[in-house]
C-alpha positions as CSV (number, residue, x, y, z in Angstrom):
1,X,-11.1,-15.3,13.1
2,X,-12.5,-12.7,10.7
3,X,-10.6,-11.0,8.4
4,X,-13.1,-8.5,8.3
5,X,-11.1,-5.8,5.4
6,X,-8.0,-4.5,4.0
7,X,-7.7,-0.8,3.9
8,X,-5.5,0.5,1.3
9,X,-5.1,3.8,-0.6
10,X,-2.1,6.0,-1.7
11,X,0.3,7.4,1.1
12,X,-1.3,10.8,3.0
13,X,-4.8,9.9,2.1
14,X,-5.6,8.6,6.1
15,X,-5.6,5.0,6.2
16,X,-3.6,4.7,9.5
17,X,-5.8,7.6,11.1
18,X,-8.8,5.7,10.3
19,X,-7.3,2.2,11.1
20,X,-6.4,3.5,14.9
21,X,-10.2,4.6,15.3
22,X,-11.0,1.4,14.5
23,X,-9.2,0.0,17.2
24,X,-11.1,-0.3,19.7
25,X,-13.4,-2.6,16.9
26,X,-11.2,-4.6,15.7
27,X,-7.9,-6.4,16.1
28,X,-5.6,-3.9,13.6
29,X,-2.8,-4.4,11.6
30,X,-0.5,-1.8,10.6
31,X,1.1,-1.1,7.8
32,X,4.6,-3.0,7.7
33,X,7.6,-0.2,8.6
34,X,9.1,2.3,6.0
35,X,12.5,0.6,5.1
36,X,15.9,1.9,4.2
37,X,15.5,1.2,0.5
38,X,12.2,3.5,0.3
39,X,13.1,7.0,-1.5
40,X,16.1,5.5,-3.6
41,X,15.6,2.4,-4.6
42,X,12.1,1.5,-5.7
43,X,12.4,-1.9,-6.6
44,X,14.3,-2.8,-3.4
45,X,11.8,-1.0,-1.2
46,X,9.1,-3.2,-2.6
47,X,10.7,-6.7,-2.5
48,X,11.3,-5.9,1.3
49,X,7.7,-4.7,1.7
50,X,6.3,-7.9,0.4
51,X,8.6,-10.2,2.1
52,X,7.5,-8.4,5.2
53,X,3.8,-9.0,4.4
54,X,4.3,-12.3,4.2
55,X,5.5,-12.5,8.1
56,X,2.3,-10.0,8.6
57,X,0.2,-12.1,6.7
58,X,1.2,-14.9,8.6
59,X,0.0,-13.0,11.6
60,X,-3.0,-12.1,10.6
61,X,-3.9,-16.0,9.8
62,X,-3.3,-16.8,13.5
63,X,-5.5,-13.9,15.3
64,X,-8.5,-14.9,16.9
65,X,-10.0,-12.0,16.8
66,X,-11.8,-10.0,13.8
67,X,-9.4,-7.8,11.8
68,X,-8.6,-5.1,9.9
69,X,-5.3,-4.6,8.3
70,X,-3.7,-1.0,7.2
71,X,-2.7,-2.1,3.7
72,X,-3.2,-5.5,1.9
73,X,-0.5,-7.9,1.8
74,X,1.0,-7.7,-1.9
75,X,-1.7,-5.6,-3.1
76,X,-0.5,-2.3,-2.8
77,X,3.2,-3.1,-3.7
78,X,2.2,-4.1,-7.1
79,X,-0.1,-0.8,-7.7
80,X,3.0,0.8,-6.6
81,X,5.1,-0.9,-8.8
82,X,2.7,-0.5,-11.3
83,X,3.4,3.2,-11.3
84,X,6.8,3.3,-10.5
85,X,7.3,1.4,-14.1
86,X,5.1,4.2,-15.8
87,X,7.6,6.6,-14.4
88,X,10.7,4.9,-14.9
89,X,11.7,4.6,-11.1
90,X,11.8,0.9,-11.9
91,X,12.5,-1.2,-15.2
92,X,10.3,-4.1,-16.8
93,X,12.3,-6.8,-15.9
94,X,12.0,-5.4,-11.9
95,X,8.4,-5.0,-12.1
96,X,8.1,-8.9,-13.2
97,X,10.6,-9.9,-10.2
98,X,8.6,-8.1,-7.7
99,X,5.6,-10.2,-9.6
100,X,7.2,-12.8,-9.4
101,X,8.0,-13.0,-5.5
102,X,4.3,-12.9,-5.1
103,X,3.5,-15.4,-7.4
104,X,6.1,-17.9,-6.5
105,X,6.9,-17.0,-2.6
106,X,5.0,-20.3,-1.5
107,X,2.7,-18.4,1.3
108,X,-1.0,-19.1,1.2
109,X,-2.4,-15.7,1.3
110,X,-5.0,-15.3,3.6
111,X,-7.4,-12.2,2.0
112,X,-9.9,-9.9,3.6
113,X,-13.5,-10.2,3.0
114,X,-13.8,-6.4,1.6
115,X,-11.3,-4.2,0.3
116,X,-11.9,-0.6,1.6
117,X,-10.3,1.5,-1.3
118,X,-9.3,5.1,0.2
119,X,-9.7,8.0,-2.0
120,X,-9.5,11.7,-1.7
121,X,-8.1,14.9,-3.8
122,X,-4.3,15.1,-4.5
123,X,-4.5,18.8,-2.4
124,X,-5.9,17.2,0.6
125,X,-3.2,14.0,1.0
126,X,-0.7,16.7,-0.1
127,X,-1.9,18.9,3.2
128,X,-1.9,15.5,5.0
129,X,1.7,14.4,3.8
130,X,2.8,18.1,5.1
131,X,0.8,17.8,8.3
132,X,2.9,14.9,9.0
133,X,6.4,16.1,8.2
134,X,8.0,13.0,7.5
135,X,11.4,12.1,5.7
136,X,11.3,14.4,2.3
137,X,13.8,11.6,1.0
138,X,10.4,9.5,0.7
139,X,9.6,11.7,-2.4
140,X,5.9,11.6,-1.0
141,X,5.3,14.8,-2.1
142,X,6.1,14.5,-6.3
143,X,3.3,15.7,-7.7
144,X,3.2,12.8,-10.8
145,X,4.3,10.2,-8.0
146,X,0.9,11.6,-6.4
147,X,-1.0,11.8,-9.6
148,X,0.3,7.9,-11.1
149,X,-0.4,6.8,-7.5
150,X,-4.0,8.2,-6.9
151,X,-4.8,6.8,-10.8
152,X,-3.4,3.2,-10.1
153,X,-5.5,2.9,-7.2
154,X,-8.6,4.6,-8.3
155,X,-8.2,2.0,-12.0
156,X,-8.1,-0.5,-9.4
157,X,-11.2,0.6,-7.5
158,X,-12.9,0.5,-10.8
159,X,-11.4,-2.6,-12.6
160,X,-9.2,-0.8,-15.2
161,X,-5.7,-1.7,-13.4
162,X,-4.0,-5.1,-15.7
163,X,-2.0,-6.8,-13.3
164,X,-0.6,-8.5,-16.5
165,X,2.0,-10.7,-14.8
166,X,0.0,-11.8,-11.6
167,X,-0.9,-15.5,-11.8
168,X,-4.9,-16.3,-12.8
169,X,-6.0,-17.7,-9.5
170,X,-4.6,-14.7,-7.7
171,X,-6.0,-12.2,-9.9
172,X,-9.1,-14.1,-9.7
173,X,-9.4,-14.1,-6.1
174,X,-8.2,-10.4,-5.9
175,X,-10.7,-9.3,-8.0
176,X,-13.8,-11.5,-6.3
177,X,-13.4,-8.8,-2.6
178,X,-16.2,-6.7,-2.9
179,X,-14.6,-3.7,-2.6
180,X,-15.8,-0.2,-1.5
181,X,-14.8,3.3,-2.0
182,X,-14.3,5.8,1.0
183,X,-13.3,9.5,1.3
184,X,-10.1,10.3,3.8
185,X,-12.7,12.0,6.5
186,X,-15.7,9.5,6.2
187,X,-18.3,9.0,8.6
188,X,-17.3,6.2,10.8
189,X,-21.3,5.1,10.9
190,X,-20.8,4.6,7.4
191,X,-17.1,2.6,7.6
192,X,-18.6,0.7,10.4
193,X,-22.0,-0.1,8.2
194,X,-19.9,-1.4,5.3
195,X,-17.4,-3.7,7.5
196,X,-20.8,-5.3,9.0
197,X,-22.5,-5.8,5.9
């Protein structure tokens, strides 16, 4: 199999839309399910979504076919967690437990060839957060949870994110995926060019 990329981005910006029109591509992945922690407990809500991306993961390692996933693995729960600890949702001694987990859970990661880094203007994922109409408890709609998001994982895009507690070798094979920007309405001719290059 070919784990052709990893598509992540902050929440509204269209990852799942563009992972579905993929589909018919590629094997896809979704994104593990919101769980009852998300919206009240930050640090919870990430533990669970790594430990569930380790069964994911686990999946992805035994396709056949090439993939895509909608999200990577730990990747995205420690931007998140990044920015939760800027805004005091969770405290320093959380953020290096939910390091922690990934450094120390045991499971060989299996990573993507390219990271596809979804980006777009806080008004548009705010009209796509709306459009969608799900569970206000999720506090998707915060404007600094929006702002702190979109930051994290635009410094991570350009190599300015410090994933200070995440072992060396990870880091180091995090940060050797070439990765590649996209807008939340790309052209698919130019999605599909990047995931053949």
């Amino acid at each position: 199999m070919t784990y052709k990329a990893a598509i992540i981005g902050c929440h509204g910006v269209g990852k799942t839309t563009l992972v579905k029109k993929l589909s018919d591509k590629f094997k896809i992945f979704g994104e593990v399910a919101i769980n009852s922690f998300m919206g009240h407990d930050s640090f919870l809500s990430e533990v669970k979504i790594i430990v569930d991306n380790i069964l994911l993961n686990k999946r992805i390692a035994e396709t056949k076919a090439d993939s895509i996933s909608d999200r990577f693995a730990f990747l995205d729960a420690i931007i998140y967690s990044e920015g939760f600890y800027k805004m005091g949702w969770i405290d320093l001694e959380q953020l290096k437990t939910i390091y922690s987990i990934v450094n120390n859970s045991k499971h060989e990661w299996t990573y993507p060839e390219k990271i596809l880094v979804m980006n777009d203007s806080k008004s548009l994922i705010m009209e796509n957060i709306a459009k969608r109409a799900r569970n206000k408890k999720l506090n998707e709609t915060d404007e600094k949870f929006l702002e702190v998001t979109l930051q994290n994982f635009n410094d991570f895009f350009t190599g300015h994110i410090n994933f200070q507690f995440l072992k060396p070798e990870i880091k180091k094979r995090i940060d050797s995926i070439p990765k590649f920007e996209i807008k939340c309405y790309e052209d698919m001719r130019n999605v599909l060019n990047i995931l053949n290059k």
